[in-house]
N, C-alpha and C positions, 0 to 999 in steps of 0.2 A: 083448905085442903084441896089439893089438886084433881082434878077429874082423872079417873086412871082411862088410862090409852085401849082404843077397843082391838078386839081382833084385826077388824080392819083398817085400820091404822098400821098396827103394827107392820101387816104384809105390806102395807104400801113402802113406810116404810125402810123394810129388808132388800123392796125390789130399788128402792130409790140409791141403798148402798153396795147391791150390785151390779146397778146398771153404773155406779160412781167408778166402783172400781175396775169395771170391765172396760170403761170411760180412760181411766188412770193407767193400765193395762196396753190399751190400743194406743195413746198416745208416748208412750216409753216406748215401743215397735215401733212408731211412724219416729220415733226421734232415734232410735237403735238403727234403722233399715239405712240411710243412707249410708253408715259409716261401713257396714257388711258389704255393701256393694263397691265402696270404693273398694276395699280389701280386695276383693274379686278380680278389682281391675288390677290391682297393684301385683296380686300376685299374677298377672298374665302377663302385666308387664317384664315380671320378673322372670317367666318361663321363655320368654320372647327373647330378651335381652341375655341369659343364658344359654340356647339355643344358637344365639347370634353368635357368643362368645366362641361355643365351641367351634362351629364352621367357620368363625375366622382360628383358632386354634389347628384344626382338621387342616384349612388352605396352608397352612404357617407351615405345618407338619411334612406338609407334602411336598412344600416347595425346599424345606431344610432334608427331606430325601432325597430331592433331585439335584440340591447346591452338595451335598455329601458324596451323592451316585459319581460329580461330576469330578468332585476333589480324589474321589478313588481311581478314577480312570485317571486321572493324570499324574499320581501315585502309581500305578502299574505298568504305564506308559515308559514313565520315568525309570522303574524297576526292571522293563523289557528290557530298555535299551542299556540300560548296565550289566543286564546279565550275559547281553549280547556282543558288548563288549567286553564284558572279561573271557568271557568264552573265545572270543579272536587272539587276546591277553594272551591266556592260557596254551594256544597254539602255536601262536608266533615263540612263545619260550619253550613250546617243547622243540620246534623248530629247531629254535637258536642253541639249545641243547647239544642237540645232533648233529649241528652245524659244528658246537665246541668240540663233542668226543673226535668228530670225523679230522678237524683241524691235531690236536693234540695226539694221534695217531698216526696225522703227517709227521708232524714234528719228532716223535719218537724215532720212526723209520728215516729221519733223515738224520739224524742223531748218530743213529746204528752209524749209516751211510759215510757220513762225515769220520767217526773213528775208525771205519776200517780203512779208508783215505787217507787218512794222517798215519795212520800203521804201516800200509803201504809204504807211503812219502817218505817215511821213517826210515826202511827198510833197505829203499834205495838212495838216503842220501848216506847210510855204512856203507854197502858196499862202495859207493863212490869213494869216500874217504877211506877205504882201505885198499885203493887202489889210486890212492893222490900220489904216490910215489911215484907212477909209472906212466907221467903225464908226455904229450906227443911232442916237446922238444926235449927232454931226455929222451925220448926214441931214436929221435933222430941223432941226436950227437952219440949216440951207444952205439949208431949205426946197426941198427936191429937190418933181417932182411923186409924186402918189400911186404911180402906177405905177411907177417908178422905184425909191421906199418900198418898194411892195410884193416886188418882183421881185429886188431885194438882198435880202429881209427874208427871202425863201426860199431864196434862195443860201447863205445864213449858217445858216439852222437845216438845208439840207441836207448845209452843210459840219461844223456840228455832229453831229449824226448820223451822218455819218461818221467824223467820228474818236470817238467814243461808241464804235461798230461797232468800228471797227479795233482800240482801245483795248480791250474786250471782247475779242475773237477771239486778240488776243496775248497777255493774258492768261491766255485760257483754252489755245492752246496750249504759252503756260510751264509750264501746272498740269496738263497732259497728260504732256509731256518729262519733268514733275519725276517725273511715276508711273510713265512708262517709265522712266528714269533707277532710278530703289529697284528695280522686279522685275529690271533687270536685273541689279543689286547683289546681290540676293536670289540668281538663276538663279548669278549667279560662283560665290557664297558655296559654295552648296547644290553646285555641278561640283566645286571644288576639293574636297568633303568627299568624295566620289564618288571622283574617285580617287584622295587618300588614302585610304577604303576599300579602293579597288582596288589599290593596290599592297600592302596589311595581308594581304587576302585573297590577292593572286599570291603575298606570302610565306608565309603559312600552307599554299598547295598546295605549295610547293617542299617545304617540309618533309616535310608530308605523302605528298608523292611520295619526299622519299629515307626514310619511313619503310617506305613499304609494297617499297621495293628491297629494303631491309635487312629483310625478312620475309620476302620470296621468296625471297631468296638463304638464308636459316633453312631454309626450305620445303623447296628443291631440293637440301640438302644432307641434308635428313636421309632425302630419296627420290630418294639417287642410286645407286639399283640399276633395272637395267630391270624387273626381279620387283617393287620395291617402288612403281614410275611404273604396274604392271600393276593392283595391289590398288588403288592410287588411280581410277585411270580408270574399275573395274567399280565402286567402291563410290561415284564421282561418277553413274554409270549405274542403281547401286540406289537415290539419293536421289533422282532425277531419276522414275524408275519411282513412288517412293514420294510425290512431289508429284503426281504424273498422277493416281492412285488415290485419295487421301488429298485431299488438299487444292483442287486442280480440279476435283474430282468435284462438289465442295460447291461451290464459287463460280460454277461453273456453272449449277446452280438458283438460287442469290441471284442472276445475273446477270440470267436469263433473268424472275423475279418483276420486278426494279428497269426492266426495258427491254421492260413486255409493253406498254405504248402507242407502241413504235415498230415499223417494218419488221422481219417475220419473220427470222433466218438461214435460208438457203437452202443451205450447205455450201460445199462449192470442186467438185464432181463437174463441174458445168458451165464450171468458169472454167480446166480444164486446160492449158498450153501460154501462157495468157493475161494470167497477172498478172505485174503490175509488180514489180520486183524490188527490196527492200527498202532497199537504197542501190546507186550506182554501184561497182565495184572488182573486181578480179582472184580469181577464186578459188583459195585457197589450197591447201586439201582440198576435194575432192571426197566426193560421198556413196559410201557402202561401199569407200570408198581405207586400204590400211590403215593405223593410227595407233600402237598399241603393241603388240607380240609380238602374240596372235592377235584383238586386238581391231580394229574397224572405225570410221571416222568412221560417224556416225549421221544427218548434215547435213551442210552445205557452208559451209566458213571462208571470208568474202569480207574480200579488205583492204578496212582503211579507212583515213582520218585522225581522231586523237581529237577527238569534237565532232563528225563526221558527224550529220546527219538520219538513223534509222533512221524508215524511213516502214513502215506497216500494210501488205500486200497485198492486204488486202480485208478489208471490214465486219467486225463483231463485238463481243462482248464479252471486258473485259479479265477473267481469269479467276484472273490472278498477277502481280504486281508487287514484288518482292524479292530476294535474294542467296539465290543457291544455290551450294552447294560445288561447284566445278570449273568451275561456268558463267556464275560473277558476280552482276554485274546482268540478269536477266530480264524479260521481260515475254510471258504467254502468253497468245493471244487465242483464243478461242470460237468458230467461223464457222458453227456449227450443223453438224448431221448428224454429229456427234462426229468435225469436221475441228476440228485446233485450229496453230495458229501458232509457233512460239516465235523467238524475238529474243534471245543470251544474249553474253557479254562487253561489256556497255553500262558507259559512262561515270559514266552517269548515266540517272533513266529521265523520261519525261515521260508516265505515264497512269495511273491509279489502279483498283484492282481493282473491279470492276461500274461502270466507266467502258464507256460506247458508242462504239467508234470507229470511222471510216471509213475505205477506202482511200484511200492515199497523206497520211493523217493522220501527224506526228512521233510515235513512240510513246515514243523514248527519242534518248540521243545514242549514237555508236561509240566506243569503248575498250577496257581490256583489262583489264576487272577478273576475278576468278576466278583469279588469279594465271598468268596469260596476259604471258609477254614483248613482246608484236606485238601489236600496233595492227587490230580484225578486230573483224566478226560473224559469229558462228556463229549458223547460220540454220537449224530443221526444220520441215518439216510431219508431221502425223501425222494417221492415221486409225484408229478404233476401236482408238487405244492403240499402233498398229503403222506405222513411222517409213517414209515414200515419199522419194524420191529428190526434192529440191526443185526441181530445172533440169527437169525434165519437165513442173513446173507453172509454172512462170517463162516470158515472154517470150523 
C-alpha cells in the first residue's frame, strides 16, 4: 500500500505544475514574439510602399494634367486660327457678294442701254430705206435745184453719221456687256470657291471642336477631385502672376519705345465708374465671389455668345497676346500708371503685342477656350500688380 501524499507534498507539487506551465506559457510568447514583429515590419513595409505608390500615382497625375493642359492649348490654338479664318472666309464673300449684285446691276443697265441703241439704229436704218429712192445721182440727173441738192445732200450725211454713231455706241456697249459678262463669270467662279472653302473650313472646326470636347472631358477627369480643381485654379493664378512679372514687365518697355510718337497713357485713376464695358452680357461671377474651396474670383465672368466683339476699355498698349493655362486666349493691355487690362477666354484674338490700341477698338472675339464649358469673358483690371474690382470702374 502506497504512502499517501502529505499536504506538503501536494502544494509543492501544484506549484511545480504552475511554474511548468507558466514555463510552457513564456516559451509559446518567446516562440509567438518574433513572427508579431516581423508582421509590424511587413506591414510598414507595406504602408511605405503604398505611400510610395501613390506619390508616384500623384507625379503621374500631374504631369498627365500638364501633357492634357498642353494638348488643349493646341487644340484651341488650332480652333483660333480656323475661326479666324473663316471669319476673313466669311468677309471676303460678303465682299464678293456685293461685288456680284454691283456687277449684275452693270450689266442690266447696259442691257437697257444697248436696246434702246439698237431701237434707235433700227429706227434710222427706216427712215434711210424709205428714202432709198431719192438717192444723190437721181438728184442730179432729175436735175433737182442746187438747194434742194444741197439740203438732201445734208440730210443724207447726217443720217450717215448717225448711224456711223449709233453703229459705234452698240458696239461699244456689246464690248462693255461682253467685260461685264467675264468679271461676272470670274466673281461666280471665285464665290463658289469661297464657299466650298467655307464649308472645308466649317468642317475642319466641327472636328476640331469635338476634338477639343474630348480633351476636356480627358482634362476634367483626371481633376475630378475638388483638392485637385484647387491645385489647378492656384497654379492657373501662379502663371498668371508669373506672366505679370516676367513677360509684361518687358513688353511693356518695347511697347512704350514702339509708341513714343503717340499720345502719353495717362492710367485709368481718372476714368473710374466711366468706361465702357467690354462687351454686353450677364455677369456670371462676380469679383471676390467665391470659385473653388477657399479661392476667390479675381475678375468678373460676363456671358457671351462665341464670336462676340470684345472691345478695349480704353487706350493703350497690347502688352500680351497668347494662350495662357486656365485662361485661354488672352490679350493684356497697358493703360499706363501700371493700370493694365486683361481680356481672357477669347475665341480667337484680334491685336498683336506692342500693338496701340484705342477704346472701344475689337481686341479679340468671345469664347471659351482655356478649357472653359460656357461661352464668357473673364474680365480684370489690375493696378501695381494688385487685382480692383472691375464694375467699380465700368459704367
Amino acid at each position: 500500500m502506497k504512502e499517501p501524499i502529505s499536504a506538503s507534498k501536494q502544494g509543492a507539487s501544484k506549484r511545480l505544475i504552475r511554474l511548468f506551465n507558466a514555463s510552457l506559457i513564456a516559451g509559446v510568447l518567446l516562440l509567438l514574439c518574433p513572427p508579431l514583429h516581423a508582421n509590424e515590419q511587413q506591414q510598414l513595409l507595406d504602408v511605405q510602399q503604398q505611400l510610395k505608390q501613390q506619390q508616384q500615382q500623384l507625379k503621374k497625375r500631374k504631369n498627365d494634367i500638364s501633357k492634357a493642359q498642353e494638348q488643349l492649348r493646341q487644340y484651341e490654338l488650332a480652333l483660333a486660327d480656323s475661326s479666324q479664318q473663316l471669319r476673313k472666309l466669311n468677309n471676303q464673300l460678303s465682299h464678293s457678294k456685293i461685288e456680284q449684285q454691283d456687277i449684275q446691276q452693270q450689266e442690266q443697265q447696259l442691257e437697257e442701254k444697248l436696246a434702246q441703241q439698237q431701237q434707235a439704229l433700227k429706227a434710222q436704218i427706216n427712215s434711210a430705206y424709205r428714202l432709198g429712192n431719192s438717192d444723190y445721182m437721181k438728184m442730179l440727173l432729175n436735175q433737182q435745184n442746187a438747194a434742194d441738192l444741197e439740203r438732201m445732200l445734208s440730210y443724207y450725211q447726217y443720217l450717215a453719221k448717225a448711224r456711223s454713231k449709233a453703229l459705234e455706241q452698240v458696239s461699244f456697249q456689246q464690248l462693255e456687256l461682253s467685260k461685264v459678262q467675264s468679271q461676272l463669270a470670274e466673281v461666280q467662279k471665285h464665290l463658289e470657291g469661297l464657299v466650298a472653302q467655307q464649308k472645308q473650313k466649317l468642317d475642319q472646326l466641327q472636328s476640331q471642336q469635338n476634338q477639343r470636347k474630348q480633351q476636356l472631358a480627358k482634362l476634367n477627369k483626371l481633376q475630378n477631385t475638388e483638392q485637385s480643381r484647387l491645385e489647378q485654379l492656384q497654379i492657373n493664378e501662379q502663371h498668371l502672376q508669373q506672366v505679370i512679372s516676367d513677360q509684361i514687365e518687358q513688353q511693356q518697355q518695347l511697347a512704350l519705345k514702339q509708341n513714343l510718337d503717340k499720345t502719353p497713357l495717362t492710367g485709368l485713376a481718372k476714368a473710374k465708374g466711366k468706361l465702357p464695358w467690354p462687351l454686353k452680357g450677364r455677369v456670371l461671377h462676380s469679383y471676390n465671389s467665391k470659385n473653388q474651396g477657399q479661392t476667390r474670383w479675381q475678375g468678373i465672368v460676363i456671358d457671351s455668345h462665341p464670336g462676340t466683339n470684345v472691345k478695349a476699355v480704353a487706350s493703350g498698349n497690347v502688352v500680351f497676346a497668347d494662350w495662357l493655362r486656365g485662361y485661354g486666349l488672352v490679350v493684356a493691355i497697358d493703360h499706363g500708371e501700371q493700370y493694365l487690362s486683361f481680356y481672357g477666354y477669347n475665341q480667337s484674338l484680334n491685336a498683336e503685342i506692342g500693338e496701340r490700341v484705342s477704346a472701344g477698338q475689337t481686341v479679340a472675339y468671345a469664347g471659351n477656350t482655356g478649357g472653359q464649358t460656357t461661352n464668357a469673358l473673364f474680365f480684370q483690371i489690375r493696378h501695381k500688380g494688385q487685382t480692383l474690382d472691375p464694375r467699380k470702374w465700368l459704367k
